[in-house]
PDB file of N, CA, C and O in Angstrom:
ATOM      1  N   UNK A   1      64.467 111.895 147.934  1.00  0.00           N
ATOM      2  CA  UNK A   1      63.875 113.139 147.505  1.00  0.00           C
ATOM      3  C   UNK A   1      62.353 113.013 147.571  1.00  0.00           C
ATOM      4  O   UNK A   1      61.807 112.042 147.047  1.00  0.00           O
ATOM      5  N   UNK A   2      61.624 113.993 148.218  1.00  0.00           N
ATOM      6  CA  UNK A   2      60.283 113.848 148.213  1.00  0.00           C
ATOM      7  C   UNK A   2      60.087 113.960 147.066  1.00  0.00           C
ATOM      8  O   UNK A   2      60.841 114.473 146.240  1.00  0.00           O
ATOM      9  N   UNK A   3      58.393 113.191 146.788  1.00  0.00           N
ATOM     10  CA  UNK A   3      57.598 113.488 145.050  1.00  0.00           C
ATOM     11  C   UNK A   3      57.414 114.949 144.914  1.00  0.00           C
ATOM     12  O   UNK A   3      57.917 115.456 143.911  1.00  0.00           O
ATOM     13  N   UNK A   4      56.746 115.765 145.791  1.00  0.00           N
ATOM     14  CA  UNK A   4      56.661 117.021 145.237  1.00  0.00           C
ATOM     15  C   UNK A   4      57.816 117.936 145.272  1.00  0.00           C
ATOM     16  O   UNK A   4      57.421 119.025 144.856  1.00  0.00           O
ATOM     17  N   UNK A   5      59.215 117.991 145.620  1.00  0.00           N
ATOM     18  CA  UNK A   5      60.553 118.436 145.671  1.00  0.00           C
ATOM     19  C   UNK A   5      60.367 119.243 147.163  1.00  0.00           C
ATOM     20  O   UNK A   5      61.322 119.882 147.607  1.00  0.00           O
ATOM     21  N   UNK A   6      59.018 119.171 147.943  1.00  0.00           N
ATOM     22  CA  UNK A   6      59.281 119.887 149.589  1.00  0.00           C
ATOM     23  C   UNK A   6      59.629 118.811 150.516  1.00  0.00           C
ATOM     24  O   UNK A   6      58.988 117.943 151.109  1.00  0.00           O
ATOM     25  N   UNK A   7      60.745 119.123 150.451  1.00  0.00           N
ATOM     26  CA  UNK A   7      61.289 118.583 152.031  1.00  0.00           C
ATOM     27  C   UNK A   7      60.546 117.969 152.946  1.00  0.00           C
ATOM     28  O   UNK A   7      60.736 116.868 153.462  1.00  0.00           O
ATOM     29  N   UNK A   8      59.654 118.769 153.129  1.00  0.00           N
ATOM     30  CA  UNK A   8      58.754 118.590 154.739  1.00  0.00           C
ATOM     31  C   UNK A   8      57.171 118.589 154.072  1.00  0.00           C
ATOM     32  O   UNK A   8      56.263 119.145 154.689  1.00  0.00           O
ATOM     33  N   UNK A   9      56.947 117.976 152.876  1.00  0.00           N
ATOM     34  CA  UNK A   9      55.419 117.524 152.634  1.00  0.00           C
ATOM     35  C   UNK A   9      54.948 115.836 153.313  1.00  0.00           C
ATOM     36  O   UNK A   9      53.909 115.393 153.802  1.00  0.00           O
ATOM     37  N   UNK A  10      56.293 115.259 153.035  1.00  0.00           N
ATOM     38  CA  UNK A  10      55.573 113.968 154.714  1.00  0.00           C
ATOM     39  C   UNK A  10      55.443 112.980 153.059  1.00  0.00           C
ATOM     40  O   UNK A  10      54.514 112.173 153.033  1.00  0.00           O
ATOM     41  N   UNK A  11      56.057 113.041 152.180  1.00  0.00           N
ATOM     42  CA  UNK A  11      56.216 111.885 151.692  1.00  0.00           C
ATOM     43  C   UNK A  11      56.831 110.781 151.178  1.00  0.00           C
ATOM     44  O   UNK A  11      56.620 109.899 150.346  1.00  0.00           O
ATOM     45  N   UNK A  12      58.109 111.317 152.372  1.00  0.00           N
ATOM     46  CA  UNK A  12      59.317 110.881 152.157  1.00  0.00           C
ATOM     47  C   UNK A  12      59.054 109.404 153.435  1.00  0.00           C
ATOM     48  O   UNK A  12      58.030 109.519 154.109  1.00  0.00           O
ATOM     49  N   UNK A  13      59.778 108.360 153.663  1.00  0.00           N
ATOM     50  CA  UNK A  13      59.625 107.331 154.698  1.00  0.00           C
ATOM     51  C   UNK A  13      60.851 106.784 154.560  1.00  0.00           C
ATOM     52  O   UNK A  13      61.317 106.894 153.426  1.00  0.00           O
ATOM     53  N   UNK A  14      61.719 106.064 155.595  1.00  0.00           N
ATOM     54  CA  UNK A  14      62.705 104.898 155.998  1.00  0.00           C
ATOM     55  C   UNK A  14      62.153 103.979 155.690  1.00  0.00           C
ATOM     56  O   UNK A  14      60.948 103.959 155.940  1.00  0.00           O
ATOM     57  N   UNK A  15      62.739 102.862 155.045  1.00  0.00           N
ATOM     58  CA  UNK A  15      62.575 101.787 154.704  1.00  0.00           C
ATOM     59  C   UNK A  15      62.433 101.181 156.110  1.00  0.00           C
ATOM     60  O   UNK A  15      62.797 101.830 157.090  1.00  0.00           O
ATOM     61  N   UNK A  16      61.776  99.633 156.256  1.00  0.00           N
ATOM     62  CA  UNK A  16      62.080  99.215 158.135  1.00  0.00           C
ATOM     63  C   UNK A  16      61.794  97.976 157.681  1.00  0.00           C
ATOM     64  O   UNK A  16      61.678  97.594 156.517  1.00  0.00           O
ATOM     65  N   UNK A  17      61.639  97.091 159.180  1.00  0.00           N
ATOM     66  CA  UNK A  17      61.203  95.864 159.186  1.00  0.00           C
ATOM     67  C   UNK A  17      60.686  95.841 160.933  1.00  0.00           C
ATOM     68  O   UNK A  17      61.522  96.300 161.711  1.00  0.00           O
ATOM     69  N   UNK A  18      59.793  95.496 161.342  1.00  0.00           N
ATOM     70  CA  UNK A  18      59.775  95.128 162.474  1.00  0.00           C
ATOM     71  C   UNK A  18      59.953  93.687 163.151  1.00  0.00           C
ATOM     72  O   UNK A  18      59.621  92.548 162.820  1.00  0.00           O
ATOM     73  N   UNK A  19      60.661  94.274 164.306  1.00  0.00           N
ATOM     74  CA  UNK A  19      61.060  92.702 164.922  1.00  0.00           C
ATOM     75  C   UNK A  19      60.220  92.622 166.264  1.00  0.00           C
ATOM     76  O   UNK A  19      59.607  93.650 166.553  1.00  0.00           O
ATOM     77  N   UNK A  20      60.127  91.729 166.972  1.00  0.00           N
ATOM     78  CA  UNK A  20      59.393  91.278 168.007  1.00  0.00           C
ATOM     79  C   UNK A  20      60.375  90.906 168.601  1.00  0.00           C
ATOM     80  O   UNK A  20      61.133  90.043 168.159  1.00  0.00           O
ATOM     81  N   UNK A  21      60.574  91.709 170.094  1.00  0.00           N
ATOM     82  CA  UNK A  21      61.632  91.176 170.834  1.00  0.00           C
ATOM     83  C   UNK A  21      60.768  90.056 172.189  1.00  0.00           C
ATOM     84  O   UNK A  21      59.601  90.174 172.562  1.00  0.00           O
ATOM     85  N   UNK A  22      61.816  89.010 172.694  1.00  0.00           N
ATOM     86  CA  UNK A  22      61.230  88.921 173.606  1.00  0.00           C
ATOM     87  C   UNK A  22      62.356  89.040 174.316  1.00  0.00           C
ATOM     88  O   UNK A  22      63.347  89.701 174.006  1.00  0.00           O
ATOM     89  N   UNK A  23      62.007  87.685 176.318  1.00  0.00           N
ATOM     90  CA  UNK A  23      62.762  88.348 177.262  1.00  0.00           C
ATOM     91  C   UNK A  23      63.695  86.998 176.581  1.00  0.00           C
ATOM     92  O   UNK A  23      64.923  87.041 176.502  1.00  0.00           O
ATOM     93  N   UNK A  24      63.201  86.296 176.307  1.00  0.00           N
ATOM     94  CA  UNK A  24      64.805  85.346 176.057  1.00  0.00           C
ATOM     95  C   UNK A  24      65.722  85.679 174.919  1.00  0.00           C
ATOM     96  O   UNK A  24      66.585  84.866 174.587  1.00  0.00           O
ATOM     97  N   UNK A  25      65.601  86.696 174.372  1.00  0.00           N
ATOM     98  CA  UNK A  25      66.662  87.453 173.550  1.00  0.00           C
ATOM     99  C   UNK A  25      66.471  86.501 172.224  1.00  0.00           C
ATOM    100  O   UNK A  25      65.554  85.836 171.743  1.00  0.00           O
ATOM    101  N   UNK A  26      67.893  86.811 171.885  1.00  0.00           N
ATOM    102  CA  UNK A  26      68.633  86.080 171.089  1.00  0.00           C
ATOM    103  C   UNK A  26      68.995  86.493 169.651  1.00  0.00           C
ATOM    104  O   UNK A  26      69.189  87.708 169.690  1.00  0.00           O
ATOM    105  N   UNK A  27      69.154  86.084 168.539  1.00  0.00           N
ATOM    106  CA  UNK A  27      69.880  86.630 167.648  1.00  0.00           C
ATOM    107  C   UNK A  27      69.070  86.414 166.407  1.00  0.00           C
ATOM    108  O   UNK A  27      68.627  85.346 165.985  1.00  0.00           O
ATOM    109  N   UNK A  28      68.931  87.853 165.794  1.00  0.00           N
ATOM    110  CA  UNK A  28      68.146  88.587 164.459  1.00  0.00           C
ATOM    111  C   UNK A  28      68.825  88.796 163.315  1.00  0.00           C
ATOM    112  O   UNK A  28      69.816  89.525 163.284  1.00  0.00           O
ATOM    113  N   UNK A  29      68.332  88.144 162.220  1.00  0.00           N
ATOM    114  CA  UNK A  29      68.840  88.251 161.039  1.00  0.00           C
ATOM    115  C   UNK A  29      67.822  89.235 160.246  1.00  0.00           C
ATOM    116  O   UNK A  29      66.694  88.806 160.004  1.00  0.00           O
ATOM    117  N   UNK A  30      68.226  90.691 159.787  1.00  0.00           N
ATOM    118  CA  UNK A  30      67.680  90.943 158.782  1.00  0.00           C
ATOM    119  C   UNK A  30      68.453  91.293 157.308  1.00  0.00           C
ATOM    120  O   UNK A  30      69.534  91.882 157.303  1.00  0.00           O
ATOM    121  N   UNK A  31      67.951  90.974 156.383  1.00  0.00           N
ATOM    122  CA  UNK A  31      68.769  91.232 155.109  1.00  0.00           C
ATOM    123  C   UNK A  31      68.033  92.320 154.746  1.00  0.00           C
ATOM    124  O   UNK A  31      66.920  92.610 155.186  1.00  0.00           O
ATOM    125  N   UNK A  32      69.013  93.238 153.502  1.00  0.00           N
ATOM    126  CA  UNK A  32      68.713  94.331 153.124  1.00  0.00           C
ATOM    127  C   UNK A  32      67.513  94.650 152.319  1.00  0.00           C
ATOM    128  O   UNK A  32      67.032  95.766 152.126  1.00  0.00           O
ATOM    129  N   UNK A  33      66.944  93.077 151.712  1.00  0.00           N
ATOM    130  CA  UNK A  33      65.846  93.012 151.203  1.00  0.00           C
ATOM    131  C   UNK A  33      64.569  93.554 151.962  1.00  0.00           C
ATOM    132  O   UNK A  33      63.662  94.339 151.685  1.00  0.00           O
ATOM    133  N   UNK A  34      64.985  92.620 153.263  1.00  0.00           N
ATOM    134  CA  UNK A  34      63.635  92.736 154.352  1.00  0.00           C
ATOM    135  C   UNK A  34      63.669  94.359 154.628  1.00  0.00           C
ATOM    136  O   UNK A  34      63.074  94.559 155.687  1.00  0.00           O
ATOM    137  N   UNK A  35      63.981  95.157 154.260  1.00  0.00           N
ATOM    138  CA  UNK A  35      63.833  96.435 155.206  1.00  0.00           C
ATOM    139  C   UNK A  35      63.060  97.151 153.475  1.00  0.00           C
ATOM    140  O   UNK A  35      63.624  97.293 152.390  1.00  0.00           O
ATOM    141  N   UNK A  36      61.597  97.463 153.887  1.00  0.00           N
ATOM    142  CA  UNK A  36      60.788  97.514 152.836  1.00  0.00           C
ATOM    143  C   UNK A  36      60.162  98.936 153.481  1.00  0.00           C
ATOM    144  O   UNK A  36      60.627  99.618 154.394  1.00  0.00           O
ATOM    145  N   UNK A  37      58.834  99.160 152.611  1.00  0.00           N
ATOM    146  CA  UNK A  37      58.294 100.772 152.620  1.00  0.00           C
ATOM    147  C   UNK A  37      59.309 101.579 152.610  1.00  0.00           C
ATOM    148  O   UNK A  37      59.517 101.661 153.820  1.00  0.00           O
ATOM    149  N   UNK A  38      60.166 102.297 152.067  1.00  0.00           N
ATOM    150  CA  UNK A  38      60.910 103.317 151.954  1.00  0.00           C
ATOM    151  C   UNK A  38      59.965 104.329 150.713  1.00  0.00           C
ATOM    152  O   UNK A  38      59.675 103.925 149.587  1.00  0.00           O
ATOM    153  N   UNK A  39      59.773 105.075 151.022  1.00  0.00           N
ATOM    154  CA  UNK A  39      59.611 106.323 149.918  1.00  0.00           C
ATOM    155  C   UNK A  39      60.115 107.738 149.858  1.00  0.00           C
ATOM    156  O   UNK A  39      60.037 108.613 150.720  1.00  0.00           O
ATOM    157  N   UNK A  40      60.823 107.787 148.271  1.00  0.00           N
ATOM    158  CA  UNK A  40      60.390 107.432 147.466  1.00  0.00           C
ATOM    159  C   UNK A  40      61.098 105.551 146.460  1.00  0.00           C
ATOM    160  O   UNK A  40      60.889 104.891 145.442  1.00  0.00           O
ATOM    161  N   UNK A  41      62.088 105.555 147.898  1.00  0.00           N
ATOM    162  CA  UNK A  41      62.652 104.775 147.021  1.00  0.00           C
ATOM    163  C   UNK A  41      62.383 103.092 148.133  1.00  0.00           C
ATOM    164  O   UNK A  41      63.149 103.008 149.092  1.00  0.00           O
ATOM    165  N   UNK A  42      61.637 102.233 147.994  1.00  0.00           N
ATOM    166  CA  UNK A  42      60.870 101.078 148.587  1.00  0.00           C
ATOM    167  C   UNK A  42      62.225 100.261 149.638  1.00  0.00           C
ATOM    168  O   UNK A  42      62.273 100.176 150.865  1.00  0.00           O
ATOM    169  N   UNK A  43      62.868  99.929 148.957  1.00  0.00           N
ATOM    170  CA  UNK A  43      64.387  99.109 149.858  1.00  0.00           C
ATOM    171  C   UNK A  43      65.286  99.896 149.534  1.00  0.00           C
ATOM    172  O   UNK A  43      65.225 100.772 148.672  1.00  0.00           O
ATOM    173  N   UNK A  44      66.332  99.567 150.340  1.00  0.00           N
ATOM    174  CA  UNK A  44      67.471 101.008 150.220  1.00  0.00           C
ATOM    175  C   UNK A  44      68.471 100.372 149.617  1.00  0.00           C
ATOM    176  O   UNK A  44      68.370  99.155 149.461  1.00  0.00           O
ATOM    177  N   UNK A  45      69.700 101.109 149.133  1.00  0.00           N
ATOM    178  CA  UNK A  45      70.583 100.748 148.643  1.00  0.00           C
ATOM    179  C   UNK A  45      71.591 100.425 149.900  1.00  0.00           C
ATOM    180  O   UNK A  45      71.081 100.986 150.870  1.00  0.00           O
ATOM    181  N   UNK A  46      72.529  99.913 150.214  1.00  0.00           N
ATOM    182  CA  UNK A  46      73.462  99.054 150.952  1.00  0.00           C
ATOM    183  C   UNK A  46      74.491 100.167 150.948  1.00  0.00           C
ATOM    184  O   UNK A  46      75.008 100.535 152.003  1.00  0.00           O
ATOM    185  N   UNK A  47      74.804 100.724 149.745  1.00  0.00           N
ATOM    186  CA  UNK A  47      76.164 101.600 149.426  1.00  0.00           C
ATOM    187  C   UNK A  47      76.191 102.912 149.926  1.00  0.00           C
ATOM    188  O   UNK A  47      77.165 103.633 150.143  1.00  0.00           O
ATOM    189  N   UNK A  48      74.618 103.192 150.128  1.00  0.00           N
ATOM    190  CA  UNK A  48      74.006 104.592 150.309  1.00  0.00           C
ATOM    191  C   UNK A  48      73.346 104.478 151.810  1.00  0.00           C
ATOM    192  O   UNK A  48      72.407 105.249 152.007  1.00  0.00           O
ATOM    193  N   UNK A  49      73.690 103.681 152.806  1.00  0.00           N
ATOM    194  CA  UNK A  49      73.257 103.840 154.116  1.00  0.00           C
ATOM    195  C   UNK A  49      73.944 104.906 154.997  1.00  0.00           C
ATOM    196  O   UNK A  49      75.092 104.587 155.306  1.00  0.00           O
ATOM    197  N   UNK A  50      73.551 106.008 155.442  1.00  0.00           N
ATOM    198  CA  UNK A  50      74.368 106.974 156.511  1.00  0.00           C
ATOM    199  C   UNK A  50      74.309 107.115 157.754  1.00  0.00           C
ATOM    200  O   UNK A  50      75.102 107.802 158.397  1.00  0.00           O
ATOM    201  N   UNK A  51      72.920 106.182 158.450  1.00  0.00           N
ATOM    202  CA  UNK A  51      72.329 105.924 159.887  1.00  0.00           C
ATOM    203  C   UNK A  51      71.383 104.995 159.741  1.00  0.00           C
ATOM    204  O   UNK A  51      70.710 104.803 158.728  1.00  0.00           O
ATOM    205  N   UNK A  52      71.320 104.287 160.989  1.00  0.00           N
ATOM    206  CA  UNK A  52      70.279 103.352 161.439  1.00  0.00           C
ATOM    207  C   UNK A  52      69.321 104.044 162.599  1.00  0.00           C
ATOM    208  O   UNK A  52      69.821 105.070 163.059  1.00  0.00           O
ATOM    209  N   UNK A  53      68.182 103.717 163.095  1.00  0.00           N
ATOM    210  CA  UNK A  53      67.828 103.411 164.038  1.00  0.00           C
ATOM    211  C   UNK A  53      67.143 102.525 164.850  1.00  0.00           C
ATOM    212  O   UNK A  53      67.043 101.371 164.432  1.00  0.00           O
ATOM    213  N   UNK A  54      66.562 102.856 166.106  1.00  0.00           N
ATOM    214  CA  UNK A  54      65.700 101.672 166.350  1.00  0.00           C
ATOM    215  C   UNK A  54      64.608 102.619 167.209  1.00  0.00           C
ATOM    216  O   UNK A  54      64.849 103.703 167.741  1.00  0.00           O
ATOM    217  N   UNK A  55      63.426 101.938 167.187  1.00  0.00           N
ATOM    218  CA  UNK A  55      62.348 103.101 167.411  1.00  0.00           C
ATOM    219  C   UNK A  55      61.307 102.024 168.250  1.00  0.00           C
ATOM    220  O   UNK A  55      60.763 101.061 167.710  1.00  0.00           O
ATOM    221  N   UNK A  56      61.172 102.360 169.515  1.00  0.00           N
ATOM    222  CA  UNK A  56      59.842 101.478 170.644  1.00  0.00           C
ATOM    223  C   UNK A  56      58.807 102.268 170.319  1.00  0.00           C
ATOM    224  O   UNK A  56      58.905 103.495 170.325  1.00  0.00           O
ATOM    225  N   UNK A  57      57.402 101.445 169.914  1.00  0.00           N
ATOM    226  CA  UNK A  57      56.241 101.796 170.109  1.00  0.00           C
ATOM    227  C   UNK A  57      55.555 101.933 171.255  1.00  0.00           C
ATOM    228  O   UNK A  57      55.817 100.993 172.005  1.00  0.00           O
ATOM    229  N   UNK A  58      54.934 102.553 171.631  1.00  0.00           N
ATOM    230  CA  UNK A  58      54.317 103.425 172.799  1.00  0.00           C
ATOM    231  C   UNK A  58      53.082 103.763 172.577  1.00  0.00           C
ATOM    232  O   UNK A  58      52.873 104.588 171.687  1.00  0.00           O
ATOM    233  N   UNK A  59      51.955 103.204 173.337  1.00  0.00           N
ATOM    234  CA  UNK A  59      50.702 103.469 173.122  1.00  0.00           C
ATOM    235  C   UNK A  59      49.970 105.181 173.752  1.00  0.00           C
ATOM    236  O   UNK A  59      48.852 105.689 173.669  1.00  0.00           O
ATOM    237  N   UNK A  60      50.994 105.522 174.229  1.00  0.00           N
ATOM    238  CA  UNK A  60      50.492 106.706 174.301  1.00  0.00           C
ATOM    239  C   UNK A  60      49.881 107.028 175.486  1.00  0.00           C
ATOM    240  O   UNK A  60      49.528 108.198 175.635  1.00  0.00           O
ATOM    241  N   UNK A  61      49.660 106.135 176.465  1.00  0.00           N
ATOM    242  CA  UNK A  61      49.402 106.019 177.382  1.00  0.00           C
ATOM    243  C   UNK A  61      49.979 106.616 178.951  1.00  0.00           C
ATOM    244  O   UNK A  61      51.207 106.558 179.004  1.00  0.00           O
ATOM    245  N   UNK A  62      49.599 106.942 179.696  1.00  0.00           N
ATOM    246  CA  UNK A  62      50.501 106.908 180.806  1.00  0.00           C
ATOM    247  C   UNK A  62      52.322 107.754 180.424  1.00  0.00           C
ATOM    248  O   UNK A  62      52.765 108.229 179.377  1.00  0.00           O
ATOM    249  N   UNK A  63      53.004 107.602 181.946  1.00  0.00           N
ATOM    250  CA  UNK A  63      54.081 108.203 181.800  1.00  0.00           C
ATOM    251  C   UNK A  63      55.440 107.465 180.830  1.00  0.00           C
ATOM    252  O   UNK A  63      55.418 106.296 180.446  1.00  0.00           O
ATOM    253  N   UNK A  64      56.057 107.998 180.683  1.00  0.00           N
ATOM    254  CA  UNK A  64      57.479 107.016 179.832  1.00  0.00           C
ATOM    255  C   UNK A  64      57.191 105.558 180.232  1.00  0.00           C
ATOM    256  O   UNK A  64      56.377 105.287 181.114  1.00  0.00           O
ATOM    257  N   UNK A  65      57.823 104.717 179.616  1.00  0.00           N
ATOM    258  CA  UNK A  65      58.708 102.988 180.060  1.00  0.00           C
ATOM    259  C   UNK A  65      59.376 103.155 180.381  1.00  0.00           C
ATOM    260  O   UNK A  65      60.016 104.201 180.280  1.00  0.00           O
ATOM    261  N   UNK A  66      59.653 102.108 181.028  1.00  0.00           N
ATOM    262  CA  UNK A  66      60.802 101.577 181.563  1.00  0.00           C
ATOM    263  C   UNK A  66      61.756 100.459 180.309  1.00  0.00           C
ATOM    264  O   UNK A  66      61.027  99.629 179.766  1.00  0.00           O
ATOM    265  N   UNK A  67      62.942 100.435 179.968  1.00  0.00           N
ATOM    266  CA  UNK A  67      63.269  99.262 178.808  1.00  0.00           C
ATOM    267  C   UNK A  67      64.498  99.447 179.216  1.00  0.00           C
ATOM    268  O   UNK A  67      65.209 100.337 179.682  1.00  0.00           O
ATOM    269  N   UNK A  68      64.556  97.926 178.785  1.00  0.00           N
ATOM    270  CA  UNK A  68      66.717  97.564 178.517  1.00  0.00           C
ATOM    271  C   UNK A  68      66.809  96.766 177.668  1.00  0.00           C
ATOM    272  O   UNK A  68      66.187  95.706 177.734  1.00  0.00           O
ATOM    273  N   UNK A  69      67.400  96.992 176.919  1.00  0.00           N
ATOM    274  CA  UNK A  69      67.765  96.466 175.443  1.00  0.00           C
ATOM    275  C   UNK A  69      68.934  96.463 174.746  1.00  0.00           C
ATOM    276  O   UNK A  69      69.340  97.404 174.063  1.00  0.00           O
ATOM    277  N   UNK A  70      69.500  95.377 174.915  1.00  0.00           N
ATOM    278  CA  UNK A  70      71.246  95.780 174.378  1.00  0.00           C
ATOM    279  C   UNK A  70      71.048  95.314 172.598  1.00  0.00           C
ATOM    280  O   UNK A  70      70.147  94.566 172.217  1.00  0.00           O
ATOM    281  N   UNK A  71      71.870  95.805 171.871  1.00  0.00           N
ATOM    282  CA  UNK A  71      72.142  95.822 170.711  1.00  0.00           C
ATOM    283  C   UNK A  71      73.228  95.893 170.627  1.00  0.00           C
ATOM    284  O   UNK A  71      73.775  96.938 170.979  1.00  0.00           O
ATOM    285  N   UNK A  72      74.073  94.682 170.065  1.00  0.00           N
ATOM    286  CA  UNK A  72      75.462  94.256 169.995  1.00  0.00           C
ATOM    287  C   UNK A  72      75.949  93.436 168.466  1.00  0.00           C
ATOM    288  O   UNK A  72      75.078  93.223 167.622  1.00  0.00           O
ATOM    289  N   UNK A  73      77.432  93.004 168.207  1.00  0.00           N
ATOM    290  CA  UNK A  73      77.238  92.660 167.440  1.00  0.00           C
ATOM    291  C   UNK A  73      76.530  92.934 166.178  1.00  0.00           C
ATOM    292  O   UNK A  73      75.789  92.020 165.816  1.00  0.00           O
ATOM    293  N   UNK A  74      76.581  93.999 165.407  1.00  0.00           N
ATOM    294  CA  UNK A  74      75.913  94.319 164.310  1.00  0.00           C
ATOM    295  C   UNK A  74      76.811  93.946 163.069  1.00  0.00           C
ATOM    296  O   UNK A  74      77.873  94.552 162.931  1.00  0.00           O
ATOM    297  N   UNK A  75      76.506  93.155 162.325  1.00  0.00           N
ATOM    298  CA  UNK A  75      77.419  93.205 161.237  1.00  0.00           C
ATOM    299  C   UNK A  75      76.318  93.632 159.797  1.00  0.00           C
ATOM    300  O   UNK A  75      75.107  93.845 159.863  1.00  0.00           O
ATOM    301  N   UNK A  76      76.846  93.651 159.050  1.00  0.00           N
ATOM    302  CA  UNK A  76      76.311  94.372 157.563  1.00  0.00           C
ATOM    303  C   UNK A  76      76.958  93.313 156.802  1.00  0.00           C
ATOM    304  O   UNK A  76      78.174  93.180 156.935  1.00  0.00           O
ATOM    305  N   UNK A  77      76.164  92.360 155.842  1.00  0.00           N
ATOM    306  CA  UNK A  77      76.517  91.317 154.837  1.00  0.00           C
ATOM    307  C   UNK A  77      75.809  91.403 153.983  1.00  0.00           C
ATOM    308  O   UNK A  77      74.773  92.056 154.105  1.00  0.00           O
ATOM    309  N   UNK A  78      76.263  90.522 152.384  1.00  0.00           N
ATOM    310  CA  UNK A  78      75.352  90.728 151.564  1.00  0.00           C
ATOM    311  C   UNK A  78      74.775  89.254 151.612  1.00  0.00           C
ATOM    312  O   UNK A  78      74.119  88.827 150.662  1.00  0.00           O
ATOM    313  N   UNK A  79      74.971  88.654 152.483  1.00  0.00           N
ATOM    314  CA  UNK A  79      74.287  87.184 152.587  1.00  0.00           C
ATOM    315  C   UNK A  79      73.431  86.912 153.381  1.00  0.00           C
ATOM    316  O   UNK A  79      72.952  85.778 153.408  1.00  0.00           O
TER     317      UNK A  79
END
């Protein structure tokens, strides 16, 4: 719920974590702790998740990227 009760005043945020991919891949652990800045509420609750995403930064530059990026294997633990 936003602080001022409008929807669309912009002070609402997803909790996140950023990862650094490279080309030799390989395998990412994040716990529910690590996924921080959420507002109004800082880390999220586990019970109360309804979507994920994943979001490439883009300098703004020039036309689209080019990317391939598989995302597999996702599991959800409390360990």
């Amino acid at each position: 719920m936003p602080r001022t009760g409008n929807q669309y005043d912009g002070s609402c945020a997803s909790p996140s974590k950023t990862i650094t991919l490279t080309a030799a891949g390989g395998t990412q652990v994040v716990k529910w702790a690590d996924l921080v800045a959420g507002q109004p509420i800082a880390t999220p609750d586990p019970h109360q998740i309804t979507s994920m995403s994943w979001g490439l930064p883009w300098n703004g530059v020039g036309p689209a990227y080019t990317v391939d990026i598989t995302i597999d294997n996702v599991m959800f633990t409390t360990n």
